[in-house]
Backbone and ligand atoms as CSV (ligand in chain L), in Angstrom:
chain,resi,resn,atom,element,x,y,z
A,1,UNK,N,N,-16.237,26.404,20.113
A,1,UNK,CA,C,-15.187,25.531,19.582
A,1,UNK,C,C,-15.430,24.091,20.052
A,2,UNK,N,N,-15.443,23.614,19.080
A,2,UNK,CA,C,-15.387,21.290,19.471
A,2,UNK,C,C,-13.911,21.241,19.133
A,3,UNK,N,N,-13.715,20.051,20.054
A,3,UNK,CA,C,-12.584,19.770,19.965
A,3,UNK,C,C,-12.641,17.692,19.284
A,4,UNK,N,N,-12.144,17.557,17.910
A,4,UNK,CA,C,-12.362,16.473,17.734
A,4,UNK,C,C,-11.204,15.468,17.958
A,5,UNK,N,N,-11.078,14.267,18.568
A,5,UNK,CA,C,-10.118,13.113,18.229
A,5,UNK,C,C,-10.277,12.115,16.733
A,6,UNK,N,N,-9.481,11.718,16.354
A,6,UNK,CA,C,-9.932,11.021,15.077
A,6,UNK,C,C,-9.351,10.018,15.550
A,7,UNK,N,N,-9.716,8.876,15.561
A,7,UNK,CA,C,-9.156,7.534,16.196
A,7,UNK,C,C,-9.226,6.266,14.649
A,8,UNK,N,N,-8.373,5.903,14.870
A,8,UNK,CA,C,-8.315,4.859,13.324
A,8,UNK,C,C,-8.312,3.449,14.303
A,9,UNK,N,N,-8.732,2.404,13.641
A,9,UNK,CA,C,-8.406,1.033,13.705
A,9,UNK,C,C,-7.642,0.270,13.319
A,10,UNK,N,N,-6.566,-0.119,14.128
A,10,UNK,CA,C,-5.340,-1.122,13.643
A,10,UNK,C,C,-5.134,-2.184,14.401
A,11,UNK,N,N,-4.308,-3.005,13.729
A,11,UNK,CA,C,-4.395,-4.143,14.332
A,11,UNK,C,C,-2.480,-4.261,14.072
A,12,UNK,N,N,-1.794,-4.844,15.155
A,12,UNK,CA,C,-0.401,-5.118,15.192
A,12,UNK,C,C,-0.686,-6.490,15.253
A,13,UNK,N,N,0.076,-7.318,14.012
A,13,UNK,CA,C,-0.102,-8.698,14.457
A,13,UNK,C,C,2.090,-9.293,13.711
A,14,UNK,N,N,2.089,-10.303,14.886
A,14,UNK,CA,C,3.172,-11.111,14.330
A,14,UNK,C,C,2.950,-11.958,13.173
A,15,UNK,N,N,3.924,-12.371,12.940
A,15,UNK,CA,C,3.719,-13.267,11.280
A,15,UNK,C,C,2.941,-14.357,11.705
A,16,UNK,N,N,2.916,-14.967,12.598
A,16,UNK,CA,C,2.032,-16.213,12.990
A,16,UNK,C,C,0.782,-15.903,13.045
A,17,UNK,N,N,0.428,-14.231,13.819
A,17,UNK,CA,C,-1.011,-13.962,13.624
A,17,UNK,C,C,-1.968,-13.691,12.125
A,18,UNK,N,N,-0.879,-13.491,11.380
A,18,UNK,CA,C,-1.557,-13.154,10.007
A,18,UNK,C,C,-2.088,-14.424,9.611
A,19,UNK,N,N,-3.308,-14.283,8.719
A,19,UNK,CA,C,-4.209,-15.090,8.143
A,19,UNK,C,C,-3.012,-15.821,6.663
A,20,UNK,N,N,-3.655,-17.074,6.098
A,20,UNK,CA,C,-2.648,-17.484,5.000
A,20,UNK,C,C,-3.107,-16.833,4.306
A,21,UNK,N,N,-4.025,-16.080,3.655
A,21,UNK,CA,C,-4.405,-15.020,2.802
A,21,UNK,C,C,-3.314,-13.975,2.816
A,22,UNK,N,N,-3.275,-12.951,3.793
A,22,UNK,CA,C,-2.112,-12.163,4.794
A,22,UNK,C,C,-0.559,-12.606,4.497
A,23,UNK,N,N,-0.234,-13.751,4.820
A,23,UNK,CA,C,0.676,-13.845,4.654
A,23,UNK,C,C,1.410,-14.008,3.216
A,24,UNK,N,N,0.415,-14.534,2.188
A,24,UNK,CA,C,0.788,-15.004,0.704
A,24,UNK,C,C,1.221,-13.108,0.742
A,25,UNK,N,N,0.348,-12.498,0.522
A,25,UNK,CA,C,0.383,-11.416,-0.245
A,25,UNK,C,C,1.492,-10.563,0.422
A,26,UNK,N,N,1.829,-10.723,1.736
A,26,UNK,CA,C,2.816,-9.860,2.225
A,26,UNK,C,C,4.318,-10.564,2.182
A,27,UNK,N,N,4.581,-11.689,1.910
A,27,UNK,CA,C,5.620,-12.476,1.197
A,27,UNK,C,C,5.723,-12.326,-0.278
A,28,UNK,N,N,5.035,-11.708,-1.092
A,28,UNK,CA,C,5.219,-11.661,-2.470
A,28,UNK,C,C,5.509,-9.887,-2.327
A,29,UNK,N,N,5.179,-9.145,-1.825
A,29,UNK,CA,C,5.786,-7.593,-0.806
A,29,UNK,C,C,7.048,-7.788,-0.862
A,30,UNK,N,N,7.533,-8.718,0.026
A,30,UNK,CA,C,9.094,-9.152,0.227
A,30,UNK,C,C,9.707,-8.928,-0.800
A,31,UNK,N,N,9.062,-10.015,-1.602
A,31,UNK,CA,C,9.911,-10.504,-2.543
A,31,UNK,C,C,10.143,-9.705,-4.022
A,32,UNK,N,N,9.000,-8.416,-4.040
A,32,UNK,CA,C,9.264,-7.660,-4.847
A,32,UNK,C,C,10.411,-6.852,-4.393
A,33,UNK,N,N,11.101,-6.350,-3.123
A,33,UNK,CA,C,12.254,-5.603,-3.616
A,33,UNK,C,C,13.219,-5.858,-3.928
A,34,UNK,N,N,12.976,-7.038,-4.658
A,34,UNK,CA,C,13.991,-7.248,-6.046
A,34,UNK,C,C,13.789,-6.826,-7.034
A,35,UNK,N,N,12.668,-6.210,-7.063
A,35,UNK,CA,C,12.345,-5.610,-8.680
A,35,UNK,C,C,12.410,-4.324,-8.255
A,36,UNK,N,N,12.712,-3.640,-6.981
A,36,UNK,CA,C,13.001,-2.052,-6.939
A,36,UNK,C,C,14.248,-1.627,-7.731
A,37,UNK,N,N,13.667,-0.251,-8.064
A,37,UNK,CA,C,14.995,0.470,-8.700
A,37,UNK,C,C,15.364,1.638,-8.072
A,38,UNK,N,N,16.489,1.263,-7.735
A,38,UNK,CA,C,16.196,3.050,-6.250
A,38,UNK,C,C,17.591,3.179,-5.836
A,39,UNK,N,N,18.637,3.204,-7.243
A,39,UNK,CA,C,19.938,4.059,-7.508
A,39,UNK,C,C,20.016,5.116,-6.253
A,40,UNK,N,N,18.967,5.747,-6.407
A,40,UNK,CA,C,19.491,7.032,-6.049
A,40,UNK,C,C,19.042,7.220,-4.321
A,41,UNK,N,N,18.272,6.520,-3.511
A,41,UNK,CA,C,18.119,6.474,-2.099
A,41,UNK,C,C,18.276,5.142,-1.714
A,42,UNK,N,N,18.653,4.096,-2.287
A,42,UNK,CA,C,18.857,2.569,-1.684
A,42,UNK,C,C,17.692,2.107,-0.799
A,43,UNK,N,N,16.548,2.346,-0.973
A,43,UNK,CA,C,15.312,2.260,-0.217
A,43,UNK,C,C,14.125,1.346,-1.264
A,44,UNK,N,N,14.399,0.505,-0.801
A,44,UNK,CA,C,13.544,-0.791,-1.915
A,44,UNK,C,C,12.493,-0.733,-0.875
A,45,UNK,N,N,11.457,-0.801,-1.829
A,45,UNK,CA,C,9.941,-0.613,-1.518
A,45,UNK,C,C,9.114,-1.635,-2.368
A,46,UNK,N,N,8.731,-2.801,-1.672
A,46,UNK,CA,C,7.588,-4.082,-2.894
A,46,UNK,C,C,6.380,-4.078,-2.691
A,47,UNK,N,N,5.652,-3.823,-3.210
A,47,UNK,CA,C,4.312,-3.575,-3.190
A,47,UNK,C,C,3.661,-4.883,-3.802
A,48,UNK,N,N,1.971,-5.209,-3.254
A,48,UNK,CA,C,1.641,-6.481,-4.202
A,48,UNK,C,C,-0.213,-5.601,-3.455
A,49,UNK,N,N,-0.887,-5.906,-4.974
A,49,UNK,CA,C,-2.318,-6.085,-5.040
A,49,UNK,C,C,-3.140,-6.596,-5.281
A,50,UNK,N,N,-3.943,-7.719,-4.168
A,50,UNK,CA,C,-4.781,-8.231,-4.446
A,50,UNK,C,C,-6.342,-8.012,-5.384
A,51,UNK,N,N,-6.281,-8.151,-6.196
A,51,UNK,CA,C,-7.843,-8.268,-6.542
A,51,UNK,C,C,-8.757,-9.153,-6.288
A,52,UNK,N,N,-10.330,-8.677,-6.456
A,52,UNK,CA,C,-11.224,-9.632,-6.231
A,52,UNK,C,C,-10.931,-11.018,-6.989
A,53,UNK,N,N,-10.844,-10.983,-8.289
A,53,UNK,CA,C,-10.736,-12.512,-8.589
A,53,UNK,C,C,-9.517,-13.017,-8.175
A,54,UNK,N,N,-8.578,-12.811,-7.031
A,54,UNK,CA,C,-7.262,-13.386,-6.451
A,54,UNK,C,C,-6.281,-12.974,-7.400
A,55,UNK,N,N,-6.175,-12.572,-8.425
A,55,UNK,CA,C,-4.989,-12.201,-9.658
A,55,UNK,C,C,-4.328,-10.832,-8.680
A,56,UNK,N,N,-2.752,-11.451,-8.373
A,56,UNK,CA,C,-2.126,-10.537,-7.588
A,56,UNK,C,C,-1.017,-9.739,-8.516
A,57,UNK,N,N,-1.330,-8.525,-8.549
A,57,UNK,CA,C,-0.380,-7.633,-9.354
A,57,UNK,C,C,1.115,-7.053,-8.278
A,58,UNK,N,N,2.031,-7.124,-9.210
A,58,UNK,CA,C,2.860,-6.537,-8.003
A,58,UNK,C,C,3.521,-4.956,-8.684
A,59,UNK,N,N,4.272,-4.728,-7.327
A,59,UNK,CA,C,4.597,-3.240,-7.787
A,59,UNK,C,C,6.060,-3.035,-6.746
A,60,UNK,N,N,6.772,-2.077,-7.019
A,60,UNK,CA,C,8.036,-1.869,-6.606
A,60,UNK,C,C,8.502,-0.255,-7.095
A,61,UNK,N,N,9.102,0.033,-6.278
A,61,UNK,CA,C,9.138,1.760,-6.497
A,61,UNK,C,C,10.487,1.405,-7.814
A,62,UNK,N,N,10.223,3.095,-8.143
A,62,UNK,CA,C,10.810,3.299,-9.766
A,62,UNK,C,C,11.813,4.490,-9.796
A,63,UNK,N,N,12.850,4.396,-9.373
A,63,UNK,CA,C,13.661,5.888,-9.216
A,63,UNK,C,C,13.922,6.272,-10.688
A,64,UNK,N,N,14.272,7.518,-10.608
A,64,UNK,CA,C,14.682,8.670,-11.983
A,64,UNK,C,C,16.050,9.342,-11.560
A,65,UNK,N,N,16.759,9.440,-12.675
A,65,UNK,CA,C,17.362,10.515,-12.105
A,65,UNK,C,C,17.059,11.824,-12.466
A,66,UNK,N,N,15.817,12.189,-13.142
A,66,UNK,CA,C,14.908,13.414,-12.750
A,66,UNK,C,C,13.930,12.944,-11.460
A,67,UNK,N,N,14.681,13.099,-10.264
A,67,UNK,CA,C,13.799,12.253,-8.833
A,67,UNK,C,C,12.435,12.189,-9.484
A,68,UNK,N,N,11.643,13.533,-9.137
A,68,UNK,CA,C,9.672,13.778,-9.259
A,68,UNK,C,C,9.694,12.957,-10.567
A,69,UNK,N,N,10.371,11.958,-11.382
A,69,UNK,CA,C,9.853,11.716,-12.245
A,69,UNK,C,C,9.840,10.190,-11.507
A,70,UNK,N,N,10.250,9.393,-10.383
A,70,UNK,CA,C,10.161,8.306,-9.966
A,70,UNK,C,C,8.694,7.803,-9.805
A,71,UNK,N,N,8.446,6.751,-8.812
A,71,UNK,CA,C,7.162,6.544,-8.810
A,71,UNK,C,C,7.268,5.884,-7.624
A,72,UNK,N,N,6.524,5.764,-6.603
A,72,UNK,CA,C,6.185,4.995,-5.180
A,72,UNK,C,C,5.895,3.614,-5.648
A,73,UNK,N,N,6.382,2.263,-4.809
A,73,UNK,CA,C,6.171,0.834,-5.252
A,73,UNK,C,C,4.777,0.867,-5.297
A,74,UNK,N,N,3.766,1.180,-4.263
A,74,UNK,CA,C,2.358,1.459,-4.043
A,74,UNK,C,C,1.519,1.357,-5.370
A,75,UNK,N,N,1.670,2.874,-5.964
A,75,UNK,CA,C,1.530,3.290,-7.383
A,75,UNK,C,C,1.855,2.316,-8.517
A,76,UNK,N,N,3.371,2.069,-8.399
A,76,UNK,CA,C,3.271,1.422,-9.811
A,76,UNK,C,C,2.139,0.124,-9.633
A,77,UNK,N,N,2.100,-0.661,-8.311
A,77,UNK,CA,C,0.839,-1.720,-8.498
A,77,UNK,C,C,-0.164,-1.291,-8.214
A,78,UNK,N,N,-0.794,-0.577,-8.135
A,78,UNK,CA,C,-2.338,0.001,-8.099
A,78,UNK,C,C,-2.567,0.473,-9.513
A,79,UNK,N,N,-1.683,1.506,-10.054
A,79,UNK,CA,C,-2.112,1.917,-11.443
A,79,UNK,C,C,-1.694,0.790,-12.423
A,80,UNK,N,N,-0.872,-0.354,-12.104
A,80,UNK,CA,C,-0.534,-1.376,-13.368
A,80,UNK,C,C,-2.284,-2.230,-12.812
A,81,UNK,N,N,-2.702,-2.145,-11.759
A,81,UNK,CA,C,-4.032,-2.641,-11.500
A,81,UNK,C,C,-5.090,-2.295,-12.488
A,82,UNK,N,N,-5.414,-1.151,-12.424
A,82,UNK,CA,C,-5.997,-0.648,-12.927
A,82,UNK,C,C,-6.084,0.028,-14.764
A,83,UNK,N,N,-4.767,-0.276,-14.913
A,83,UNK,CA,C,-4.327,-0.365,-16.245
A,83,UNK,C,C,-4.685,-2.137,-17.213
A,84,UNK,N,N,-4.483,-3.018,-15.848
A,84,UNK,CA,C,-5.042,-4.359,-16.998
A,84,UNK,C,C,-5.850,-5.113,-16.202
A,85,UNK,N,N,-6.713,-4.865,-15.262
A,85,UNK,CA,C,-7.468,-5.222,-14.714
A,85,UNK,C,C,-8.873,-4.445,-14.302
A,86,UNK,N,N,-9.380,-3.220,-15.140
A,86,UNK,CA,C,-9.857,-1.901,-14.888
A,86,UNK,C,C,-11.217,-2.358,-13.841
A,87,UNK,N,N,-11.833,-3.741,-14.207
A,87,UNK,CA,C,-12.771,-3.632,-13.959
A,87,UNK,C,C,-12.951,-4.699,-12.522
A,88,UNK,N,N,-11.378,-5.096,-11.689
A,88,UNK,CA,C,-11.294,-5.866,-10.415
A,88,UNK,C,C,-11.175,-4.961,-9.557
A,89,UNK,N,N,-11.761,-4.697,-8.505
A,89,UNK,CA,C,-11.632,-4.040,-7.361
A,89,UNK,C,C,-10.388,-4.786,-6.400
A,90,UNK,N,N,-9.576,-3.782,-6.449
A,90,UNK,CA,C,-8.504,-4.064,-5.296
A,90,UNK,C,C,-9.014,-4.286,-4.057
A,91,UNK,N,N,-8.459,-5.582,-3.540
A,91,UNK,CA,C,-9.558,-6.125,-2.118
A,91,UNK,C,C,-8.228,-5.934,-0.878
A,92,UNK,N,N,-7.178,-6.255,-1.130
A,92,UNK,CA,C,-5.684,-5.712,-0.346
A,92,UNK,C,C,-4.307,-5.490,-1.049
A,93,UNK,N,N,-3.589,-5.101,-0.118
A,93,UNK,CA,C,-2.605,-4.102,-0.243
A,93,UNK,C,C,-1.443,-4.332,0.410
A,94,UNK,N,N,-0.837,-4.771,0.155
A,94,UNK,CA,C,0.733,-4.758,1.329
A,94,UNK,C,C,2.368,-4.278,0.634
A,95,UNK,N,N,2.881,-3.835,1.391
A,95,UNK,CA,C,4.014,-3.362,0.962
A,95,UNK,C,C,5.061,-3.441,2.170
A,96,UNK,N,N,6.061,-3.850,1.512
A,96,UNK,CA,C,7.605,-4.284,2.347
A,96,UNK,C,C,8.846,-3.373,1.980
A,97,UNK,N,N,9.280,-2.513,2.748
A,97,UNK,CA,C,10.500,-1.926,2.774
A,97,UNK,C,C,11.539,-2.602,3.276
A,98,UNK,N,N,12.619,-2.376,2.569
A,98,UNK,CA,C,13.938,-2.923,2.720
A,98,UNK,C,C,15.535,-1.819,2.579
A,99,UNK,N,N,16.287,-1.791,3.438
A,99,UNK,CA,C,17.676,-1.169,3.527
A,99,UNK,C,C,18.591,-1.318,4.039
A,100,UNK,N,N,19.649,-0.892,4.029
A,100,UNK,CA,C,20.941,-1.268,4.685
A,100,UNK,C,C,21.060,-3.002,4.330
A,101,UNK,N,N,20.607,-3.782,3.848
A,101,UNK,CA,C,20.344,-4.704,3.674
A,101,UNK,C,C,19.832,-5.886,4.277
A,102,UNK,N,N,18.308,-5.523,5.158
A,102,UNK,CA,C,17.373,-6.030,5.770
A,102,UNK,C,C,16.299,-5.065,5.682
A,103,UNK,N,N,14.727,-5.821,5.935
A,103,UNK,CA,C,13.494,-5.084,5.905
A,103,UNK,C,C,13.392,-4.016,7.335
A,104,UNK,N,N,13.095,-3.300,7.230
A,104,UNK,CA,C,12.941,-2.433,8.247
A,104,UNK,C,C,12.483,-2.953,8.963
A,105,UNK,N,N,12.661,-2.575,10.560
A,105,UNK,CA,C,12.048,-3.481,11.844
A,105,UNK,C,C,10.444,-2.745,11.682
A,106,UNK,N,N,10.533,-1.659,11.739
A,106,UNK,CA,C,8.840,-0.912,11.531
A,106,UNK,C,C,8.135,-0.741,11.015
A,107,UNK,N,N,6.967,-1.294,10.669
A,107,UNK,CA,C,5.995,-0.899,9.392
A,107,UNK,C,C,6.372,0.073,8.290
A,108,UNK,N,N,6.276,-0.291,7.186
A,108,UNK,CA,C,6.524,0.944,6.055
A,108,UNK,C,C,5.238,1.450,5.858
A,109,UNK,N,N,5.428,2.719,5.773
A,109,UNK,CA,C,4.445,3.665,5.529
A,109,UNK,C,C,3.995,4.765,4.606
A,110,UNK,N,N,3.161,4.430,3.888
A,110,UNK,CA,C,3.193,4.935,2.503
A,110,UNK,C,C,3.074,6.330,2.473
A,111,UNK,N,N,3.623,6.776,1.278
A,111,UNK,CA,C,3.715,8.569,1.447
A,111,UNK,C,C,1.968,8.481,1.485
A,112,UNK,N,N,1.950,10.093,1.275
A,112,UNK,CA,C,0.440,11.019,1.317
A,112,UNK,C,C,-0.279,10.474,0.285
A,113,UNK,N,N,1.263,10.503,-1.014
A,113,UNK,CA,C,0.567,10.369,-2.638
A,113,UNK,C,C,-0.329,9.297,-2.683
A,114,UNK,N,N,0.660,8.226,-1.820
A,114,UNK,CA,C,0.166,6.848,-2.671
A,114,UNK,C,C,-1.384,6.876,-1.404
A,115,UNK,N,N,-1.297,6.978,-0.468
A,115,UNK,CA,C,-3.131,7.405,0.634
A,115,UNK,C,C,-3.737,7.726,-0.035
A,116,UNK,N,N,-3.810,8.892,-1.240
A,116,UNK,CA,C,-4.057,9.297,-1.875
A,116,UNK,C,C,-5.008,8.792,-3.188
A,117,UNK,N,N,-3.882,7.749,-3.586
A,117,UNK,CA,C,-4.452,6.839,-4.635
A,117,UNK,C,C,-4.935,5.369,-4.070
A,118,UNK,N,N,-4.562,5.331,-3.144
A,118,UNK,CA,C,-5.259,4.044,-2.884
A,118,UNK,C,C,-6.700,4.293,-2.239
A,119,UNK,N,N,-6.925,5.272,-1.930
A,119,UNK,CA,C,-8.425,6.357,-1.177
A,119,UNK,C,C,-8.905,6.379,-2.543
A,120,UNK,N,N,-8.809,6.725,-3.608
A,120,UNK,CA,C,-9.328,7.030,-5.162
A,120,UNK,C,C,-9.446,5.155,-5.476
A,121,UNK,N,N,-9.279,4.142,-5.470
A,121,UNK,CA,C,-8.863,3.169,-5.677
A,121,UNK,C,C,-10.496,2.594,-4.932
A,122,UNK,N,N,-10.266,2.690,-3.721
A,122,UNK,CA,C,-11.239,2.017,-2.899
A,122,UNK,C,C,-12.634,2.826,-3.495
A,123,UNK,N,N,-12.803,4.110,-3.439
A,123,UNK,CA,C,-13.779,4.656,-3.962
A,123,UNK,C,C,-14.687,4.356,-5.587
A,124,UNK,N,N,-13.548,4.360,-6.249
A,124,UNK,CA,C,-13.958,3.804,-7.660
A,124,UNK,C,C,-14.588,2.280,-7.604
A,125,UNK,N,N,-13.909,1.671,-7.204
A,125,UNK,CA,C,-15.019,0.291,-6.994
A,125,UNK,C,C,-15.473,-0.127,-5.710
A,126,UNK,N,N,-16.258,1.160,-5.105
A,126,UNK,CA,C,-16.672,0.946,-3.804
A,126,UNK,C,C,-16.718,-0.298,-2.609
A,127,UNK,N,N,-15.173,-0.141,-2.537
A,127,UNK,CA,C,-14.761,-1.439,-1.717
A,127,UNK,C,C,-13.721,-1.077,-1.118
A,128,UNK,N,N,-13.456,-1.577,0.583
A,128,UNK,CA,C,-12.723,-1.349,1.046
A,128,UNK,C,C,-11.427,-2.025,0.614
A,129,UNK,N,N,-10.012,-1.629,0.694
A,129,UNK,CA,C,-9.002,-2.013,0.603
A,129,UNK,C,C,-8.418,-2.512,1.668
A,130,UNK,N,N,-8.135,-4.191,2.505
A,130,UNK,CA,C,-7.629,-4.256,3.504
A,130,UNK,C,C,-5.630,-4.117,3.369
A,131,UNK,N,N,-4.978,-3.054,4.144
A,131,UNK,CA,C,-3.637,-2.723,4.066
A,131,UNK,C,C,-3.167,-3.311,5.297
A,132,UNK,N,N,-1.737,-3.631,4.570
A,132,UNK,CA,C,-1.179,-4.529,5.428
A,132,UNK,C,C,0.536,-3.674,5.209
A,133,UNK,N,N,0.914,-3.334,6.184
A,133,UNK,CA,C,2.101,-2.606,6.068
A,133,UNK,C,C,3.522,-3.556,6.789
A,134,UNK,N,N,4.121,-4.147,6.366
A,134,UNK,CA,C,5.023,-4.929,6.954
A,134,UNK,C,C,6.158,-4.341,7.634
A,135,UNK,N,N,6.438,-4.878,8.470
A,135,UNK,CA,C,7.779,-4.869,10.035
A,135,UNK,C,C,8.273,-5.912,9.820
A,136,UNK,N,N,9.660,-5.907,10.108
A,136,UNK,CA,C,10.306,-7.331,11.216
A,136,UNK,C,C,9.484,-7.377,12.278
A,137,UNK,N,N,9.103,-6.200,13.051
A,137,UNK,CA,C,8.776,-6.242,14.345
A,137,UNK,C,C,7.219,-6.974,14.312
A,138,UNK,N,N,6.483,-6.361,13.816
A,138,UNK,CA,C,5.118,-6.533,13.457
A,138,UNK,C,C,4.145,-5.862,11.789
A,139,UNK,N,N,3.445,-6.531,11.852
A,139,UNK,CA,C,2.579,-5.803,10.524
A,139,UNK,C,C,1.460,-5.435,10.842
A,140,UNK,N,N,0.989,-4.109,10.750
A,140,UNK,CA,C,-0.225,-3.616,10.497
A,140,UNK,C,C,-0.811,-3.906,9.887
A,141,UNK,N,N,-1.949,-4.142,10.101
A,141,UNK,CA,C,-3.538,-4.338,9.090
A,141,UNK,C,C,-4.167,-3.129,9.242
A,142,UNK,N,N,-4.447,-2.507,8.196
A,142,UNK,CA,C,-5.883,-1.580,8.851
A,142,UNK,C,C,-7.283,-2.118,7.261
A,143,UNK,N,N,-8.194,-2.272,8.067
A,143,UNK,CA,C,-9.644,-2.487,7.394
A,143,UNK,C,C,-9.546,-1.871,6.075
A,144,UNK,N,N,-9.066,-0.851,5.809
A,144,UNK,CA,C,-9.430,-0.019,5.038
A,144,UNK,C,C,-8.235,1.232,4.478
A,145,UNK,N,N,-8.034,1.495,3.606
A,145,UNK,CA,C,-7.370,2.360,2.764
A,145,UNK,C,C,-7.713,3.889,3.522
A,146,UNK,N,N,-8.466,4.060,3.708
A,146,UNK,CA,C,-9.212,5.368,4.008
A,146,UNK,C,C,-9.208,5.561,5.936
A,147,UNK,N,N,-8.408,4.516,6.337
A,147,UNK,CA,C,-8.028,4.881,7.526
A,147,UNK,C,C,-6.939,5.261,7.843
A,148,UNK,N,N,-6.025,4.961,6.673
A,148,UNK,CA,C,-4.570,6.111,6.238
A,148,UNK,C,C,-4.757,7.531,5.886
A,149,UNK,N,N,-5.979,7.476,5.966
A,149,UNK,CA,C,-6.165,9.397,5.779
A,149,UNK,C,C,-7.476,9.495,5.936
A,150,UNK,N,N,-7.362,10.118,7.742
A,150,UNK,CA,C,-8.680,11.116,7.772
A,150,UNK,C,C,-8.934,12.292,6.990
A,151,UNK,N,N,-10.596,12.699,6.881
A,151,UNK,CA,C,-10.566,13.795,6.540
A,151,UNK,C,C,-10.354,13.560,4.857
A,152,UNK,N,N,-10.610,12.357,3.865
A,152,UNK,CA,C,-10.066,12.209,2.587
A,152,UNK,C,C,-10.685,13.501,1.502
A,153,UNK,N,N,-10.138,13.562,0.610
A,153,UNK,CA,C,-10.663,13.969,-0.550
A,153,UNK,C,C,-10.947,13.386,-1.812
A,154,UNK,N,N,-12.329,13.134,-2.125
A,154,UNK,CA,C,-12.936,12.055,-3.027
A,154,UNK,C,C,-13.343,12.807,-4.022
A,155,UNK,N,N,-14.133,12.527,-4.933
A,155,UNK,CA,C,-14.707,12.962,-6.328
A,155,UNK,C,C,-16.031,14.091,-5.853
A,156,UNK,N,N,-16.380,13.319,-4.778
A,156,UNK,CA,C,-17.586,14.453,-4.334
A,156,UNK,C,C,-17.030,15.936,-3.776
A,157,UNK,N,N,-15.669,15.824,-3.270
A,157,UNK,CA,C,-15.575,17.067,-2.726
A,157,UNK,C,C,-15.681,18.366,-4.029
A,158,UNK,N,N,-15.222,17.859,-5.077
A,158,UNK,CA,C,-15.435,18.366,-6.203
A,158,UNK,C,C,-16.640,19.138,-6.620
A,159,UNK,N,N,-17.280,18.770,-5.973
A,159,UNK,CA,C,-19.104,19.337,-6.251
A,159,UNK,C,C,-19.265,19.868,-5.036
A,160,UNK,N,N,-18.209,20.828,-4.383
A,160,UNK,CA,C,-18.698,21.329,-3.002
A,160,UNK,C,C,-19.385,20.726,-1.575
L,1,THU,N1,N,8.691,5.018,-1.524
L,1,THU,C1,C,7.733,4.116,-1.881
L,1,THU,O1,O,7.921,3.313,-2.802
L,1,THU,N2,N,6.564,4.134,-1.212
L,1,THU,C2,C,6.253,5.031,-0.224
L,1,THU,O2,O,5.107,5.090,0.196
L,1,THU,C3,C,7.301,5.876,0.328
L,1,THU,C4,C,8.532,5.986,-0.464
L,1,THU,C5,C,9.936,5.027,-2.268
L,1,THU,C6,C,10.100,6.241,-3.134
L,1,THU,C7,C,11.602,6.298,-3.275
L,1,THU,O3,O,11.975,5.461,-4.367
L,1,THU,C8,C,12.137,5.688,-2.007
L,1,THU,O4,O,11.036,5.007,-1.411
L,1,THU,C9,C,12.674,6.702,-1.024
L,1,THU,O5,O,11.751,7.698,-0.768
């Protein structure tokens, strides 16, 4: 038996430490949960995606009242990415939660799904995704999409 650790790379930085790159894109985060729709858990979620040529798409979660028919803020801007931009590689990622009526003091943290698709995202145009998860307290950076989930499942696992 081995016994493995999986260790990821993050970085906690205050708003002053973020780069002006960093900060544009995680202020337009903010400012999407005004475009959340989320009747049914009061949990505004703004998402924004950078692409390579700088054209920033944004995204904001989508409630139903058939719930599983909602959509993660994440998602709707990665797939509206990839819906009119097919051929820009998403270069970052940030997303801002908001409730009770202030942003959460702690990083928001994206479900499995959206790891999921943003791991499929980075892979398709073989480029890392830098994520930026916003706090009051602090914001995470991590390098890469694929350090939100060890252990990923890509197109190759498909072929054994
Ligand atoms: N939500 C997101 O938009 N992104 C996540 O990664 C986690 C959860 C949304 C879905 C739902 O509208 C609300 O937050 C509560 O789960």
């Amino acid at each position: 038996m081995k016994k493995y650790e999986i260790k990821v790379p993050v970085v906690a930085c205050s708003w002053d430490e973020l780069s002006e790159e960093q900060k544009k894109i995680v202020a337009i985060a903010k400012d999407q949960i005004n475009n959340s729709y989320c009747p049914y858990s009061g949990f505004h979620v703004g998402a924004a995606a950078e692409l390579k040529n700088g054209t920033i798409v944004r995204g904001a979660n989508q409630e139903n009242a058939a719930y599983p028919s909602g959509l993660c803020a994440e998602r709707t801007a990665l797939f509206a990415a990839g819906a009119q931009y097919p051929d820009q590689p998403v270069v970052r990622l940030a997303i801002a939660c908001y409730t009770d009526g202030h942003f959460t003091a702690e990083p928001g943290s994206p479900c499995g799904s959206c790891r999921q698709v943003m791991i499929e995202t980075e892979h398709r145009y073989k480029q890392p995704m830098e994520v930026l998860l916003y706090g009051e307290k602090e914001t995470l950076v991590f390098r890469s999409a694929a350090d939100l989930l060890p252990l990923i499942f890509v197109s190759e696992n498909l072929n054994g």
